[in-house]
LOKE-174934 format. One record per residue (C-alpha): residue number from 1; x, y, z; residue in three letters. Coordinates in nm, 3 decimals, always signed. Layout:
<atoms>
  num       xx       yy       zz  residuo
  NUM        X        Y        Z      ALA
...
</atoms>
This chain:
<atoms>
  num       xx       yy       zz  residuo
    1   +6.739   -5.613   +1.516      UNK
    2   +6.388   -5.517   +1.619      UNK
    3   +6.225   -5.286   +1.424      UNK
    4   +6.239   -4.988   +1.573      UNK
    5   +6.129   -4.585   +1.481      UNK
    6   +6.138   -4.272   +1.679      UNK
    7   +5.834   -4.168   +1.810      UNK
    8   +5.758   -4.571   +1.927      UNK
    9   +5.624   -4.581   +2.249      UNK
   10   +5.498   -4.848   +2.492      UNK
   11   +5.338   -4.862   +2.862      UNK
   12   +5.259   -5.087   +3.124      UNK
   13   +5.084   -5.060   +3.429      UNK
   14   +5.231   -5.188   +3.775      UNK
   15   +5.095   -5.109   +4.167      UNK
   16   +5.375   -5.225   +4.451      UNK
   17   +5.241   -5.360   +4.751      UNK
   18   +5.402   -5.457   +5.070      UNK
   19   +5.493   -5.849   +4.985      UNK
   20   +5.703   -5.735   +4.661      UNK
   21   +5.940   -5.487   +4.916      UNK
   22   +5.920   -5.787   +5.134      UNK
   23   +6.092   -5.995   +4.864      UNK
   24   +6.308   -5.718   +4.730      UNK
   25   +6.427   -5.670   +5.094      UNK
   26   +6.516   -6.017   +5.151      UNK
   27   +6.742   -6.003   +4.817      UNK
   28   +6.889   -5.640   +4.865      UNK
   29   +6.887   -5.692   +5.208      UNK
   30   +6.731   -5.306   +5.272      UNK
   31   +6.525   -5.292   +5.532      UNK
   32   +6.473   -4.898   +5.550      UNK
   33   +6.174   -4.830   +5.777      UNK
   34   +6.028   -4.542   +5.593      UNK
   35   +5.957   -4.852   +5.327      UNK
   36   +5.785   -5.043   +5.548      UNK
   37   +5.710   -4.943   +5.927      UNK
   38   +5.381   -4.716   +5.855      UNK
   39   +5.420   -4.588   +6.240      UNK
   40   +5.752   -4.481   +6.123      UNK
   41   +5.619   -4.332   +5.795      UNK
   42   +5.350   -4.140   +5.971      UNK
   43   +5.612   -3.881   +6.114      UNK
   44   +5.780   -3.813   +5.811      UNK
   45   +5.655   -3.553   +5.487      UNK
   46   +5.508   -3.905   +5.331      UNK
   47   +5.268   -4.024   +5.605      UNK
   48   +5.262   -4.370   +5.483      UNK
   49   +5.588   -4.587   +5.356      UNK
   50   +5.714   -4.518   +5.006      UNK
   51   +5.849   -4.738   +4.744      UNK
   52   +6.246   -4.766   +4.713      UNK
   53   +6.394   -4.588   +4.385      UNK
   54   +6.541   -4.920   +4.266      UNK
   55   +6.198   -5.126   +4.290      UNK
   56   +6.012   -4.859   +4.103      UNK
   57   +6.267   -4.892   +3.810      UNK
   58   +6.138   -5.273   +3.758      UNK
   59   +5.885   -5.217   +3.529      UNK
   60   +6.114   -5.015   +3.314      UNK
   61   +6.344   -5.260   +3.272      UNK
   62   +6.064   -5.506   +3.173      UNK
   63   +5.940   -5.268   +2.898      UNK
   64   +6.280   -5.242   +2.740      UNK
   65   +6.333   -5.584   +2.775      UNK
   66   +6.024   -5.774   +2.659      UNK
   67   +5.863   -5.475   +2.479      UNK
   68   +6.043   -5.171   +2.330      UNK
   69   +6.278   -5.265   +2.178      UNK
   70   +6.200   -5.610   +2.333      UNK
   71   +6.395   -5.967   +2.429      UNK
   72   +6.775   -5.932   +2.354      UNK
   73   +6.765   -5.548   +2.488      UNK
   74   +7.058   -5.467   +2.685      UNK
   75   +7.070   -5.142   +2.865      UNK
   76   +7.373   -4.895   +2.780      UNK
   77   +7.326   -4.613   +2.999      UNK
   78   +7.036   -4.465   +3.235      UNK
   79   +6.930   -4.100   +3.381      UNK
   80   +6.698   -4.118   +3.633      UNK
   81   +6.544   -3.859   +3.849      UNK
   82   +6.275   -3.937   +4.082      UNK
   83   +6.026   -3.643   +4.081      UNK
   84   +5.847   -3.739   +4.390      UNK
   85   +5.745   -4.065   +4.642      UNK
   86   +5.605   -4.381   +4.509      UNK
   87   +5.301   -4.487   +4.732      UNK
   88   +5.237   -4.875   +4.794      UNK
   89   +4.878   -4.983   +4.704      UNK
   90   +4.829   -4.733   +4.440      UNK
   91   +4.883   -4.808   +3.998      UNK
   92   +5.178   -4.628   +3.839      UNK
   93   +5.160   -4.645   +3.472      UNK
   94   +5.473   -4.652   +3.290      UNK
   95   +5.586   -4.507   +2.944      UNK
   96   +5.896   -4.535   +2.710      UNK
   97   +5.896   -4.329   +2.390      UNK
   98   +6.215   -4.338   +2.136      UNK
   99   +6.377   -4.033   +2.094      UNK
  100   +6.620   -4.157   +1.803      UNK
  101   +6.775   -4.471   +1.674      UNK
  102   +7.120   -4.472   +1.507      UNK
  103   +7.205   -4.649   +1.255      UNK
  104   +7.510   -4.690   +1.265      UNK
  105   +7.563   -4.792   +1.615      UNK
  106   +7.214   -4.933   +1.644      UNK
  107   +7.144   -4.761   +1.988      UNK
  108   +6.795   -4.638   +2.101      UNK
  109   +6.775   -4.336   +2.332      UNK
  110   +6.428   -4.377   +2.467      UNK
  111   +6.244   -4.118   +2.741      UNK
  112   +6.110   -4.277   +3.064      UNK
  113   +5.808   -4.132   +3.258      UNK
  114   +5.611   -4.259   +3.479      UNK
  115   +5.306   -4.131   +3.685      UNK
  116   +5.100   -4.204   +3.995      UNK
  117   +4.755   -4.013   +4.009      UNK
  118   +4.849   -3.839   +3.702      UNK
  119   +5.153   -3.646   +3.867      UNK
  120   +5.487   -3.707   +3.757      UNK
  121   +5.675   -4.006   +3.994      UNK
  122   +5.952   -4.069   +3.795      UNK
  123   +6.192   -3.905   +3.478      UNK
  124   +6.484   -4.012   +3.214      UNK
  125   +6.636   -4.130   +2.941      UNK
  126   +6.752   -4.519   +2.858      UNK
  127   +7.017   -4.570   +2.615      UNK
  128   +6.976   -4.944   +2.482      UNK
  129   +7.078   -5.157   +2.195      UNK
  130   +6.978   -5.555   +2.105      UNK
  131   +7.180   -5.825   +2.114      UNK
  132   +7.032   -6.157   +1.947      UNK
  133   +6.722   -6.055   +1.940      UNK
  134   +6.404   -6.278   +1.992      UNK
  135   +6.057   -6.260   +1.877      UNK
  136   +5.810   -6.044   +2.126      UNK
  137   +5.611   -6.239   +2.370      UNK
  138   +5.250   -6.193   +2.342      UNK
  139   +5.061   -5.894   +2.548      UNK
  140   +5.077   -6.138   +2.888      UNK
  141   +5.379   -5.953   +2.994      UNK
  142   +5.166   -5.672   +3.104      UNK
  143   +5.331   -5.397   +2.823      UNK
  144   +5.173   -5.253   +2.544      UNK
  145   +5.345   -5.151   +2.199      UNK
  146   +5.224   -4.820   +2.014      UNK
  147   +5.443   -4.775   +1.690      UNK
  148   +5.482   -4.440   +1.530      UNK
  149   +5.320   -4.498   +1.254      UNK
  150   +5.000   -4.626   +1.407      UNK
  151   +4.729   -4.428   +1.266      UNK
  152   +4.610   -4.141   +1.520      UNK
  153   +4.219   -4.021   +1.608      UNK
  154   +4.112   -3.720   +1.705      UNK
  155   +3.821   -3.608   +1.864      UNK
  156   +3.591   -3.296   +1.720      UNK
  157   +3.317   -3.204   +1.907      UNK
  158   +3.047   -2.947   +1.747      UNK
  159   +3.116   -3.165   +1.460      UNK
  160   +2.810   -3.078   +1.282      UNK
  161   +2.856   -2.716   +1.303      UNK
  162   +3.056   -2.487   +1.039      UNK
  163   +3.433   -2.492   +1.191      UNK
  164   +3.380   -2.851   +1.329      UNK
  165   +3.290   -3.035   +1.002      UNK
  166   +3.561   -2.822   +0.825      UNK
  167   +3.782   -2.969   +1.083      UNK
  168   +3.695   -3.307   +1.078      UNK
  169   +3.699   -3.317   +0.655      UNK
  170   +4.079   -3.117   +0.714      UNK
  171   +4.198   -3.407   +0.934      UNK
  172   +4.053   -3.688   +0.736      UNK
  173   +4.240   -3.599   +0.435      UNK
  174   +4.585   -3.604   +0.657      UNK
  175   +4.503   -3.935   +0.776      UNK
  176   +4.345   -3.922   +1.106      UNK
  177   +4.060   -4.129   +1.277      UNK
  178   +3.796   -3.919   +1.405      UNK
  179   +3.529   -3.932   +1.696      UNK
  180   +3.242   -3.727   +1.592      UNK
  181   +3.052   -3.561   +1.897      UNK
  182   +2.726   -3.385   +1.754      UNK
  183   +2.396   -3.326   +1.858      UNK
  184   +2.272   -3.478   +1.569      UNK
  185   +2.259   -3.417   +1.175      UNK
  186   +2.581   -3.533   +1.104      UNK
  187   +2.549   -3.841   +0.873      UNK
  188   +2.637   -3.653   +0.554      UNK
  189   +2.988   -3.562   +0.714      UNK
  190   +3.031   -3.877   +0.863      UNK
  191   +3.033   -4.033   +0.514      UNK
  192   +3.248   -3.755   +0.341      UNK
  193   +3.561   -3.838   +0.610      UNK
  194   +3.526   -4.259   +0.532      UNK
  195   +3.534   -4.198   +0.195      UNK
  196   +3.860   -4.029   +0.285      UNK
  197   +3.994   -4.289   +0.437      UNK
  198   +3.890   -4.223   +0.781      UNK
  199   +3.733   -4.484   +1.050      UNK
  200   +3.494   -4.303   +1.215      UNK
  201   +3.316   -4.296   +1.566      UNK
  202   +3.042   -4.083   +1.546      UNK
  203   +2.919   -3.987   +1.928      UNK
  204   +2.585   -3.817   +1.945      UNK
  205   +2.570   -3.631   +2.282      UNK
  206   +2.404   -3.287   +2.410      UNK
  207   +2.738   -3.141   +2.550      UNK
  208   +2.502   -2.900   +2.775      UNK
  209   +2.392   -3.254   +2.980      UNK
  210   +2.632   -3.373   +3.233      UNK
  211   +2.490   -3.771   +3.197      UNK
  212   +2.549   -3.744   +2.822      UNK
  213   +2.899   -3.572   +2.871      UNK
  214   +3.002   -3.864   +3.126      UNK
  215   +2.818   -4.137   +2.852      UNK
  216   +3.063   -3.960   +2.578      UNK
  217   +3.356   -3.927   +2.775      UNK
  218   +3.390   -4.297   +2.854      UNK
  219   +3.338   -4.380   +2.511      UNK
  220   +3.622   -4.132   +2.390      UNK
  221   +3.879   -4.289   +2.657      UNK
  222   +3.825   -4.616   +2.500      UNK
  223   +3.924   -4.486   +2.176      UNK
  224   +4.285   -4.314   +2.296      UNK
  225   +4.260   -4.043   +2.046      UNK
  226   +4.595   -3.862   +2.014      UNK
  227   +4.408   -3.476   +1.999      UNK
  228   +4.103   -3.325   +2.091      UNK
  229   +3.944   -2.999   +1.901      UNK
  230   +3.688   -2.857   +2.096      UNK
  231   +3.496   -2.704   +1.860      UNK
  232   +3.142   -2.729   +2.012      UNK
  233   +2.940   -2.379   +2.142      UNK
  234   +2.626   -2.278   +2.280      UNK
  235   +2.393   -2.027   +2.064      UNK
  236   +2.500   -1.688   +2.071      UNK
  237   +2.175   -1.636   +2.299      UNK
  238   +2.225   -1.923   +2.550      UNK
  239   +2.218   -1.824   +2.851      UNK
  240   +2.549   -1.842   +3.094      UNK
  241   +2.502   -2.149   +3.217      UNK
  242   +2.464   -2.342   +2.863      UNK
  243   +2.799   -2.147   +2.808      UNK
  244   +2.958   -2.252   +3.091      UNK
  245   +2.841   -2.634   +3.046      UNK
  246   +2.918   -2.650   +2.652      UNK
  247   +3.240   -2.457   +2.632      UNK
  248   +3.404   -2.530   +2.985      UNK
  249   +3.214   -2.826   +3.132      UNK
  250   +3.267   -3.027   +2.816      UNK
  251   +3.585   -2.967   +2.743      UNK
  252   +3.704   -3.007   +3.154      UNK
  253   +3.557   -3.350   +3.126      UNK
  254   +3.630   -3.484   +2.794      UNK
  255   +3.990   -3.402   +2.803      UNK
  256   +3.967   -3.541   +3.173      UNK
  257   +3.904   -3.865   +3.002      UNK
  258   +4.151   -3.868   +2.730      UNK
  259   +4.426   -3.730   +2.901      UNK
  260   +4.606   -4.061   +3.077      UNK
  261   +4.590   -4.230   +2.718      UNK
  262   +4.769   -3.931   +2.574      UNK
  263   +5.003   -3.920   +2.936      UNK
  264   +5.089   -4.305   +2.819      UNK
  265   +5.235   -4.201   +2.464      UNK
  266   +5.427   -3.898   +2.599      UNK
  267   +5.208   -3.716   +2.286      UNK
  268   +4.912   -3.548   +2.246      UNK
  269   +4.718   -3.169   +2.174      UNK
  270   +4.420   -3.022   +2.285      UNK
  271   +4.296   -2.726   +2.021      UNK
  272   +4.057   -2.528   +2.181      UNK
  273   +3.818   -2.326   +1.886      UNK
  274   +3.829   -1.975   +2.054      UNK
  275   +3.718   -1.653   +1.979      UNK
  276   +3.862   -1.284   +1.956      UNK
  277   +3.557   -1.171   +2.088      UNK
  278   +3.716   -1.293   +2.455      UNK
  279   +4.005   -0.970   +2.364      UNK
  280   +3.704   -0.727   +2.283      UNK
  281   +3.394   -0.841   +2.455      UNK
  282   +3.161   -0.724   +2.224      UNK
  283   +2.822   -0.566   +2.396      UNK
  284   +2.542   -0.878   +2.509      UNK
  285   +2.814   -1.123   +2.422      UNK
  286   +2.889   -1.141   +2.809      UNK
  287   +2.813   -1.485   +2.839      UNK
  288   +2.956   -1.665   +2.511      UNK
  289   +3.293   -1.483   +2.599      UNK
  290   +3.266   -1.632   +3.007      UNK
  291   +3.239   -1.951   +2.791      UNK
  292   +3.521   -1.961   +2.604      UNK
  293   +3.732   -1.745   +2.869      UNK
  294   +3.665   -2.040   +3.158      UNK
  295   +3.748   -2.299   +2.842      UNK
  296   +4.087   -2.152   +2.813      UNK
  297   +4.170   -2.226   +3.205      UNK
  298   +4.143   -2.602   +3.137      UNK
  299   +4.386   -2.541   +2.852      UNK
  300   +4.622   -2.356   +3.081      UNK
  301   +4.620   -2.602   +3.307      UNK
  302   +4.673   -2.865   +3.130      UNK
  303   +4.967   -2.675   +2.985      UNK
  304   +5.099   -2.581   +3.349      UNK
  305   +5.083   -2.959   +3.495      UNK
  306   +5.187   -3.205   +3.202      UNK
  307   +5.325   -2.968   +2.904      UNK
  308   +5.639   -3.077   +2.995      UNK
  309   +5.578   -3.448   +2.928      UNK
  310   +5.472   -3.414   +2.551      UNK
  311   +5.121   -3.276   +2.586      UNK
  312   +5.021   -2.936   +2.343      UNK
  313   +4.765   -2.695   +2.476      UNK
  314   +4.647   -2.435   +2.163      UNK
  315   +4.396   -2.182   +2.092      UNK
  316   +4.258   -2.095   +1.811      UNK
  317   +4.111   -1.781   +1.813      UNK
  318   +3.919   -1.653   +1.503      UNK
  319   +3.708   -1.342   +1.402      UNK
  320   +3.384   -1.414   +1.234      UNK
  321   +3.323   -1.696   +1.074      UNK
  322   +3.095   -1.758   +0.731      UNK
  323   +2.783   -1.971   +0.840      UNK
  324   +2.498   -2.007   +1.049      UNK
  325   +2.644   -1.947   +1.379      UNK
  326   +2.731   -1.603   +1.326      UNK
  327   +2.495   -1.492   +1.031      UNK
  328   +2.328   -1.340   +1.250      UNK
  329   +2.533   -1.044   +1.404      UNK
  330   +2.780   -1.124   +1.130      UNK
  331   +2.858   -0.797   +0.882      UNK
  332   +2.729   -0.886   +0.557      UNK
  333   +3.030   -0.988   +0.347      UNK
  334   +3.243   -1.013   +0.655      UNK
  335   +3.431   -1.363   +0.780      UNK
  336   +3.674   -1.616   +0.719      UNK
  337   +3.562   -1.903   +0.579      UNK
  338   +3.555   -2.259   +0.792      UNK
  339   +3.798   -2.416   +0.552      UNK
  340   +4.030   -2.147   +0.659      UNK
  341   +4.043   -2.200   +1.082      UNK
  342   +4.002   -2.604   +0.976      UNK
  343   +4.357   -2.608   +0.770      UNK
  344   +4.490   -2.372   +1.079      UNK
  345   +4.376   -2.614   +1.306      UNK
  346   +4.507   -2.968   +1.109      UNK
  347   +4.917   -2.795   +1.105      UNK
  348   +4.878   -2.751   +1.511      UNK
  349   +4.772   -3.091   +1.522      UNK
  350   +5.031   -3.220   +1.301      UNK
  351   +5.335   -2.957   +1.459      UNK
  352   +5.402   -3.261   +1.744      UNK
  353   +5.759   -3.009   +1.854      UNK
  354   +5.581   -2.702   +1.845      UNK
  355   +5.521   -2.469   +2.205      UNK
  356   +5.157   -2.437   +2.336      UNK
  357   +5.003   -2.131   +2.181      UNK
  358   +4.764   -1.898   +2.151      UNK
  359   +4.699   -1.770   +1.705      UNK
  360   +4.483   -1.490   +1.614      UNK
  361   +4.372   -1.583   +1.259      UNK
  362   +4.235   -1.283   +1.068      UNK
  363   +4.160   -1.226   +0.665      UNK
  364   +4.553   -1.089   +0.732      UNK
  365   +4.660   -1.393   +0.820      UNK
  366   +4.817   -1.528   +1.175      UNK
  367   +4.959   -1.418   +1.463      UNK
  368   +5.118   -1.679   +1.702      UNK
  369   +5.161   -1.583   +2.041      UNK
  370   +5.247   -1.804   +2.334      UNK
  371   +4.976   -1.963   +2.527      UNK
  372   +4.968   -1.674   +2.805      UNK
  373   +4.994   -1.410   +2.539      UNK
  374   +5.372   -1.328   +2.456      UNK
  375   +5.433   -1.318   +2.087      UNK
  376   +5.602   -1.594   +1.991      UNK
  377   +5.857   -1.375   +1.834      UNK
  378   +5.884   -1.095   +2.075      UNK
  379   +6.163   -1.120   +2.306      UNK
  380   +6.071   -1.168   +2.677      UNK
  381   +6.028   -0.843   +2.865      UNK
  382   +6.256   -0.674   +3.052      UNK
  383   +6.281   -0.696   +3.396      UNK
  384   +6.321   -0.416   +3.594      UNK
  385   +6.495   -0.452   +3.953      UNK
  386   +6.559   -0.117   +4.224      UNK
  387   +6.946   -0.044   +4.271      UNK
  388   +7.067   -0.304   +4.486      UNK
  389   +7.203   -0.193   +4.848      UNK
  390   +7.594   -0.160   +4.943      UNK
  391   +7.732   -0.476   +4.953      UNK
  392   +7.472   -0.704   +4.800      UNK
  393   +7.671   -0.780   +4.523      UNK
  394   +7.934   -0.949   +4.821      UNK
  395   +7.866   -1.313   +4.842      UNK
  396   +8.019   -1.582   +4.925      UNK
  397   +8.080   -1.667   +4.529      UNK
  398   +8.158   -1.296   +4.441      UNK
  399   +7.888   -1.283   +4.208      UNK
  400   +7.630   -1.043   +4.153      UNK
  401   +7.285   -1.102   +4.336      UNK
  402   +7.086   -0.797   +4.224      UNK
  403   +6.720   -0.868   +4.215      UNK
  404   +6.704   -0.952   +3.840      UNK
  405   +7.079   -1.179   +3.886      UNK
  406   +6.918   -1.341   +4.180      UNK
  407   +6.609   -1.414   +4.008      UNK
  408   +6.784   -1.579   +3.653      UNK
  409   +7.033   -1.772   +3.891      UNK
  410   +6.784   -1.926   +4.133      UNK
  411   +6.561   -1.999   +3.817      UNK
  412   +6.866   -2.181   +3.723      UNK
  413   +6.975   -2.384   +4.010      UNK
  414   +6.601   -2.487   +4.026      UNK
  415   +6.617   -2.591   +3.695      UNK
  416   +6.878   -2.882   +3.783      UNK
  417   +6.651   -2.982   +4.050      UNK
  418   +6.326   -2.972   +3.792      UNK
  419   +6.457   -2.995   +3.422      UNK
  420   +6.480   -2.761   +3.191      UNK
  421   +6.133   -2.724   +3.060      UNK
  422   +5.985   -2.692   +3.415      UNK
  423   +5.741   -2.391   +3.463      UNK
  424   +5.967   -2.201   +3.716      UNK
  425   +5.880   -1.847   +3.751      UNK
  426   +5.509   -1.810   +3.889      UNK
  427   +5.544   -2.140   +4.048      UNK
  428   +5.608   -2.337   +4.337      UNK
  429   +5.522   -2.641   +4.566      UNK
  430   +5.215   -2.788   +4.418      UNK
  431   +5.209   -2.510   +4.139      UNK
  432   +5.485   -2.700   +3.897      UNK
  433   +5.520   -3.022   +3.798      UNK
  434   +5.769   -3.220   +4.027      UNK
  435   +5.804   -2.926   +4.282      UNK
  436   +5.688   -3.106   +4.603      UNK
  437   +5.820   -3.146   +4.902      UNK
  438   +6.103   -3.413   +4.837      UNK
  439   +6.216   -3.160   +4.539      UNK
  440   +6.179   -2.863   +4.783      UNK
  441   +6.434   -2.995   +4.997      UNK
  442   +6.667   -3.063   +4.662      UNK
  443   +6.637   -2.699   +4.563      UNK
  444   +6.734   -2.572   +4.859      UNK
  445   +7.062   -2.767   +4.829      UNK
  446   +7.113   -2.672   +4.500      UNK
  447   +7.056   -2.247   +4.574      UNK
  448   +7.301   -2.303   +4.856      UNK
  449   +7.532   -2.440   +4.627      UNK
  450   +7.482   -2.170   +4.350      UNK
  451   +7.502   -1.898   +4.640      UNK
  452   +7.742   -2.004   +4.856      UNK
  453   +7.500   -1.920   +5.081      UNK
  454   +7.338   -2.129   +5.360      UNK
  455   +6.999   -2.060   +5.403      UNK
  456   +6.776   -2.108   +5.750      UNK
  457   +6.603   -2.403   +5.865      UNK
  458   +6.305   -2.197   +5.761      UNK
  459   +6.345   -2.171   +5.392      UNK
  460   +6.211   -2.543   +5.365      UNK
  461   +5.855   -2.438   +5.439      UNK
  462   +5.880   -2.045   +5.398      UNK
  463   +6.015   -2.062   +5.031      UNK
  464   +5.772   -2.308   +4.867      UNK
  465   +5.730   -2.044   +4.592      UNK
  466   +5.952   -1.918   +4.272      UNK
  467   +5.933   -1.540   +4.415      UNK
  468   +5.948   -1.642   +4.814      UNK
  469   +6.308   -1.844   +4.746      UNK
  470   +6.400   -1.509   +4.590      UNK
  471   +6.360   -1.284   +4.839      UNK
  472   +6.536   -1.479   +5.099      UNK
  473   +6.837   -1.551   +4.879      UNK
  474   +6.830   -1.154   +4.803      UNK
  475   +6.795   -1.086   +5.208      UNK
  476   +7.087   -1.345   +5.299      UNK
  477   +7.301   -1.180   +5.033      UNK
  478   +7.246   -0.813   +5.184      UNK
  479   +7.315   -0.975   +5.559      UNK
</atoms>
């Protein structure tokens, strides 16, 4: 059997064009206009022909087959869900990750994504097993092989300062590859984390320069690193904009440039090095906490549009630090050291499972709170609904559809449309990942069915959010 561990992966890349449906239409014998007759296209939600289901499942097959877990593969069991269309003319890149192997029955149950400009085309899981297995082919079949165990980089930038040598020394010694972004001054570091056993990139860039950001961005994407700490800040007395291009700018475009690698392995975490001063704006510290404040949207949104598919989102968020960044508005004797927010920071990187989050590290030690500020183990908060009219608890089902009722069952039957980890509440067409148009129309259904209502010809394009499919299951109820 081929050697096989959870947390495998592999990817390909494949773009469909109009000759391939040509040939699968001549062997499946569909002919489906909206695949192929662009006039036809044009009037539909798509504007341009789509690719069938079945042809955008090819390059799955030929990753289980000739690369994970490779020739001799047979396939036990699939669950697909298409998220959204397939457009001709355009790459999709593919991934397959293993979930778990038994050993006793020697079954893989891999997950399948795949993704077209970075949104989310198609979902599932593959149950396979080998039979007479054969050697791999070389990389000419167009898939690529990451095993588990491959050894990971991340990226630190501010690498020369306090916190981001203490992180890069913290990660060496847990057996990561680093990319060292510094101004400069950072040769001393660079040889502590090889004589730990690291290889190391060091990148020398000005993170407040857009050329050099671009320049340092390509040359992280090359490298695929599995995390990013973004530990680099302006001075204390920069002015907004050196803020705003060191803290956000450089963090929007680096993880820009790392993210598809990361999208390909189903895995990755971004660690943002924030500060508490962002909860207490401290006086003249107006622009360092604009800074790290617009730093944390990237986070969020990379937690809102792919946290789903494997990809961590966490900030750190310190008091004062011992060294020369703070020393000086720093109270004398007052700080946590760097070794302390470093070791912090190496467990988030290592915690693949955990939730995105937000810590508060103090000399008391941490609080953990979820990314938009929930602690982690508070329950959610109660949600208050007005006294539902006469009669609004008669539906068709017989089921109560008081405000809060509504809201946690048409969370629910959106869920089965979306998946269980979908961002639901707050969201909407274009706001979560795989709610589009094609999955509008699928939610609809499945409210109806939850209801036993039907809802009006309007709800497709008058309910593209979370709270406006509420309302109109709540006013159908009460009519």
């Amino acid at each position: 059997m081929h050697d096989v561990t959870p947390g495998d992966s592999a990817h390909s890349t494949h773009t469909f064009t109009a000759a391939e449906f040509e040939a699968f239409a001549a062997v499946t014998g569909d002919h489906n206009p909206i695949h192929h007759d662009a006039g036809h296209a044009a009037g539909t939600e798509f504007g341009a022909p789509i690719v069938p289901l079945v042809m955008t499942l090819g390059p799955v097959s030929a990753l289980i087959g000739m690369v994970l877990p490779g020739p001799g593969a047979v396939i036990l069991g699939t669950e697909f869900r298409p998220v959204r269309a397939v457009a001709f003319d355009r790459p999709v890149h593919y991934s397959l990750r293993v979930l778990s192997v038994s050993p006793a029955t020697g079954v893989f149950t891999c997950r399948v994504l795949a993704y077209q400009d970075r949104e989310a085309v198609l979902e599932g899981e593959v149950r396979t097993t080998v039979r007479a297995p054969r050697p791999r082919p070389d990389a000419t079949t167009g898939g690529r092989l990451v095993p588990a165990g491959a050894r990971p980089t991340a990226v630190v930038t501010g690498a020369a300062g306090d916190i981001g040598s203490a992180v890069a020394r913290a990660l060496a010694a847990r057996g990561w590859d680093l990319a060292l972004v510094h101004r400069g001054g950072a040769e001393d570091l660079v040889r502590d984390c090889e004589r730990a056993g690291a290889r190391v990139h060091p990148v020398t860039a000005d993170l407040a320069d857009p050329a050099a950001r671009e320049a340092a961005a390509a040359k992280l994407a090359a490298l695929e690193p599995a995390a990013l700490v973004h530990a680099a800040a302006a001075p204390l007395a920069a002015g907004y904009r050196e803020h705003l291009d060191v803290g956000y700018a450089a963090l929007r475009d680096l993880a820009d440039a790392v993210l598809d690698g990361m999208l390909l392995r189903q895995r990755g975490c971004f660690v943002l090095i924030g500060s508490e001063a962002v909860r207490y704006h401290p006086r003249g510290w107006s622009d360092y906490v604009a800074g790290k404040a617009a730093a944390e949207s990237v986070l969020h949104g990379i937690d809102r549009h792919h946290g789903a598919h494997g990809i961590r989102s966490v900030v750190v968020e310190p008091g004062y630090v011992q060294g020369r960044y703070s020393a000086g508005v720093r109270p004398a004797g007052l700080g946590l050291l760097p070794e302390e927010v470093a070791d912090l920071v190496a467990a988030e990187t290592a915690d693949t499972e955990a939730p995105a989050r937000r810590l508060w590290l103090t000399p008391d030690g941490v609080a953990r709170f979820a990314l938009d500020g929930r602690r982690e183990d508070a329950p959610p908060a109660p949600r208050t609904a007005s006294a539902a009219p006469a009669g609004a608890a008669e539906t068709g089902t017989g089921r109560d559809t008081a405000p809060g009722a509504a809201a946690d069952r048409v969370e629910a039957a959106v869920r089965t449309v979306l998946g269980p980890a979908a961002d639901v509440r707050g969201g909407g067409v274009g706001l979560t990942a795989g709610w589009d148009s094609l999955a509008q129309l699928q939610i609809v259904l499945a409210v109806e069915a939850e209801f036993g209502l039907r809802l009006p010809a309007a709800s497709l394009s008058g309910a593209g959010r979370f709270d406006q499919l509420c309302r109109i299951v709540e006013e159908r109820a009460r009519a």
